[in-house]
PAKOLFI-750080 format. One record per residue (C-alpha): x, y, z; residue number from 0; residue in three letters. Coordinates in Angstrom, 2 decimals. Last residue first. Layout:
// residues N
((X,Y,Z),NUM,'ala')
...
// end
This chain:
// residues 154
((-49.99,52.74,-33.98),153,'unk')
((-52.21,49.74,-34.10),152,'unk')
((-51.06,47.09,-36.49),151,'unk')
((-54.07,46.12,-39.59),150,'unk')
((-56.21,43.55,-39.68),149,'unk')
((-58.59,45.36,-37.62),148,'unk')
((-59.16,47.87,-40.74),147,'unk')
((-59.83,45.55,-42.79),146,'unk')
((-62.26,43.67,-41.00),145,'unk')
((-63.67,46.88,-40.38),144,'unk')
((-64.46,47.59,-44.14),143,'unk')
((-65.80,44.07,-44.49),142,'unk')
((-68.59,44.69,-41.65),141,'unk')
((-68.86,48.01,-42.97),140,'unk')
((-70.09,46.61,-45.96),139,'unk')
((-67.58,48.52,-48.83),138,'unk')
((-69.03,51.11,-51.22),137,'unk')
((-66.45,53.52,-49.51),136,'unk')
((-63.62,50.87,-50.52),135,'unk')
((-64.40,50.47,-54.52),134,'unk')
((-65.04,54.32,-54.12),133,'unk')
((-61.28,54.99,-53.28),132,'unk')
((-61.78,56.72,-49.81),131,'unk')
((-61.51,60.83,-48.96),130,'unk')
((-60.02,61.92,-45.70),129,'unk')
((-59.94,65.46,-43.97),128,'unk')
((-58.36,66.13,-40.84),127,'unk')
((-59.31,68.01,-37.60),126,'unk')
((-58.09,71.06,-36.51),125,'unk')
((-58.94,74.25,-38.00),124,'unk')
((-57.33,76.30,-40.91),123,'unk')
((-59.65,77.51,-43.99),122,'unk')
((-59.50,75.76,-47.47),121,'unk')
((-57.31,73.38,-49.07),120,'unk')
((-55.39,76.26,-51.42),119,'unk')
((-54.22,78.83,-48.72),118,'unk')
((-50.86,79.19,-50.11),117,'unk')
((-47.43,77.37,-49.72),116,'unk')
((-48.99,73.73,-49.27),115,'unk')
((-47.05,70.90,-48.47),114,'unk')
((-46.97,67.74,-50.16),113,'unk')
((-47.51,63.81,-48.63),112,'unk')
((-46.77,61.50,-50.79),111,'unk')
((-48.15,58.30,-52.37),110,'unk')
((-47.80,60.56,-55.79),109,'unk')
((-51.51,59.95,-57.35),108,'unk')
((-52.67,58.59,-54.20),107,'unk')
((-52.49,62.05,-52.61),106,'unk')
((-51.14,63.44,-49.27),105,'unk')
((-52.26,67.04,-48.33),104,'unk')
((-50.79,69.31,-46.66),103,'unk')
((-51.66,72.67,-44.56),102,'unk')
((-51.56,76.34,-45.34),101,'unk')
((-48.92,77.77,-42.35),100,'unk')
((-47.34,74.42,-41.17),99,'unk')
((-49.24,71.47,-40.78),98,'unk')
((-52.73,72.49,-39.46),97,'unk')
((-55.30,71.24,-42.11),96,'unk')
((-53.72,68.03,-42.59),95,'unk')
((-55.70,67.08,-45.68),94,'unk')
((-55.87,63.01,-46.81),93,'unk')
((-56.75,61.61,-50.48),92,'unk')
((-57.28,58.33,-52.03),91,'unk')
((-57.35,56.10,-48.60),90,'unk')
((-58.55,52.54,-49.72),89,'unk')
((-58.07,51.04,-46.08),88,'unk')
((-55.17,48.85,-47.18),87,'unk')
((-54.03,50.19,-50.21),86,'unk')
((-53.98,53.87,-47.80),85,'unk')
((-52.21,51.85,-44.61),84,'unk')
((-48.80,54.09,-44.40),83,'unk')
((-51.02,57.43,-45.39),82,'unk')
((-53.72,56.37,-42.69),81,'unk')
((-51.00,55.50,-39.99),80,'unk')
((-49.24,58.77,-41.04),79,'unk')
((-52.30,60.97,-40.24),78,'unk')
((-53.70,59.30,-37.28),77,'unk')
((-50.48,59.91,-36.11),76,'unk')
((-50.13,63.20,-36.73),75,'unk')
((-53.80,63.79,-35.32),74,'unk')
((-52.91,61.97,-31.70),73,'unk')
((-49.80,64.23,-31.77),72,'unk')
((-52.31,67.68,-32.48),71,'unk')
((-54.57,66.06,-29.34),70,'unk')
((-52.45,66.03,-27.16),69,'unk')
((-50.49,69.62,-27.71),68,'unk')
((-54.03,71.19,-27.51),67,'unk')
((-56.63,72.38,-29.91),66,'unk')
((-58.51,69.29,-29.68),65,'unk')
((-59.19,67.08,-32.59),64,'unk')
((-61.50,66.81,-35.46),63,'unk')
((-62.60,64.27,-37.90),62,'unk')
((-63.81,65.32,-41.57),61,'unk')
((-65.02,62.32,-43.79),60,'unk')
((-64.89,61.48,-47.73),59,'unk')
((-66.75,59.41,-50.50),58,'unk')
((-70.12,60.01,-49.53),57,'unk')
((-70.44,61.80,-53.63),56,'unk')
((-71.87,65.01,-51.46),55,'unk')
((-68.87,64.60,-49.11),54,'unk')
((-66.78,64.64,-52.68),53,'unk')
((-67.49,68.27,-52.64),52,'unk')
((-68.91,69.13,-56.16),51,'unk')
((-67.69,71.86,-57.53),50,'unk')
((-70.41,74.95,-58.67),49,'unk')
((-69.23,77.01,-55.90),48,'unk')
((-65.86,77.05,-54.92),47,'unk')
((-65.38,78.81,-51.97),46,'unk')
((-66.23,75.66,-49.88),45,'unk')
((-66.61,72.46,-52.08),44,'unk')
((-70.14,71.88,-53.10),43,'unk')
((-72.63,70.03,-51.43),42,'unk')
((-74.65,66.78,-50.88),41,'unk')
((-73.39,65.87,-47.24),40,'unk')
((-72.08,62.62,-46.24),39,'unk')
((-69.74,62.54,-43.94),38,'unk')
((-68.99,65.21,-40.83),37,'unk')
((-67.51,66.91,-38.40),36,'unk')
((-67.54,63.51,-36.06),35,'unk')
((-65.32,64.14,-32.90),34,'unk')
((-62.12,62.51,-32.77),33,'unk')
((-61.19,60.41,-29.78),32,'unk')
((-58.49,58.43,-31.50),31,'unk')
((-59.63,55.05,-31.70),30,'unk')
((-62.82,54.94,-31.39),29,'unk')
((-63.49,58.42,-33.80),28,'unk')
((-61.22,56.73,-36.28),27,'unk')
((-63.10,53.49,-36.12),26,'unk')
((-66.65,55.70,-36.39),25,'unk')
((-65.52,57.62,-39.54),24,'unk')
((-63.92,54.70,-41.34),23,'unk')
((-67.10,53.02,-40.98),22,'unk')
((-69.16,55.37,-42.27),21,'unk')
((-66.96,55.78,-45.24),20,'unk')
((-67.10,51.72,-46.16),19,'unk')
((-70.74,52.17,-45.40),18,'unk')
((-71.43,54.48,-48.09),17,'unk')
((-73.96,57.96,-46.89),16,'unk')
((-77.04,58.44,-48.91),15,'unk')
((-77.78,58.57,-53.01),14,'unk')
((-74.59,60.11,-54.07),13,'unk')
((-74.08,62.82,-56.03),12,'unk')
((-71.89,63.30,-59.41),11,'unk')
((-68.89,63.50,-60.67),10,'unk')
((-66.36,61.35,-58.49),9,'unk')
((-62.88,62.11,-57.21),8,'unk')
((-60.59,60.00,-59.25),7,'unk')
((-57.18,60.09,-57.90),6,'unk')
((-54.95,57.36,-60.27),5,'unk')
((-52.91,54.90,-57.81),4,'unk')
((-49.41,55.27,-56.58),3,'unk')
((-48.37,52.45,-53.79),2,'unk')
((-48.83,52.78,-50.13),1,'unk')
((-45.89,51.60,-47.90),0,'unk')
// end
């Protein structure tokens, strides 16, 4: 079970994509047929111009899944392997875009998972959003997948 840590989403840009982050991306992908919506990305957050999205800092990841019954289970359990393995895999932050009406997000702040009862985490769509501890984004991938593989499969 993950433990509370402090949420720090960085400040300010990155210089290119972290191989901890790029890693996480192409395991999840393996494992769970997600497509790639993206890494790292100098940006702000959508609708809120002038905040930094923490794509731009190449701390987070977007993976999507098919609109179908399949592919919703393979996202849940994506979702609660991530949250169960966050000290593991450095997981600060995940969005569940479809869960209920507005989504939820789990944070490393609480170790929980809260749901949202207005449109706060942006627009619906499947796929999932993931942001990593920097200490674990800055990761080789090399040491970032040996991580990972030490870990039990769903």
């Amino acid at each position: 079970m993950a433990t509370k840590k402090p949420y720090r989403p960085a400040k300010t840009p990155a210089a290119g994509p972290k191989a901890g982050v790029e890693t996480c991306s192409r395991l999840s992908r393996r494992r769970w047929a997600f497509s790639n919506l993206g890494t790292y990305v100098r940006r702000d957050m959508r609708n809120k111009p002038g905040t930094m999205s923490q794509h731009a800092a190449a701390l987070a990841l977007d993976l999507g899944y098919p609109a179908t019954k399949e592919g919703r289970a393979q996202a849940l359990e994506a979702c609660a392997w991530f949250a169960q393995y966050a000290d593991e895999l450095g997981i600060a932050l995940i969005n569940d875009y479809m869960h209920g009406q507005y989504g939820r997000t789990w944070l490393c702040d609480r170790a929980a998972w809260k749901t949202h009862t207005e449109a706060t985490i942006g627009i619906r769509y499947h796929g999932i959003h993931i942001e990593l501890h920097s200490s674990f984004a800055n990761l080789s991938a090399a040491e970032y997948e040996k991580r990972w593989r030490a870990l039990p499969r769903p």
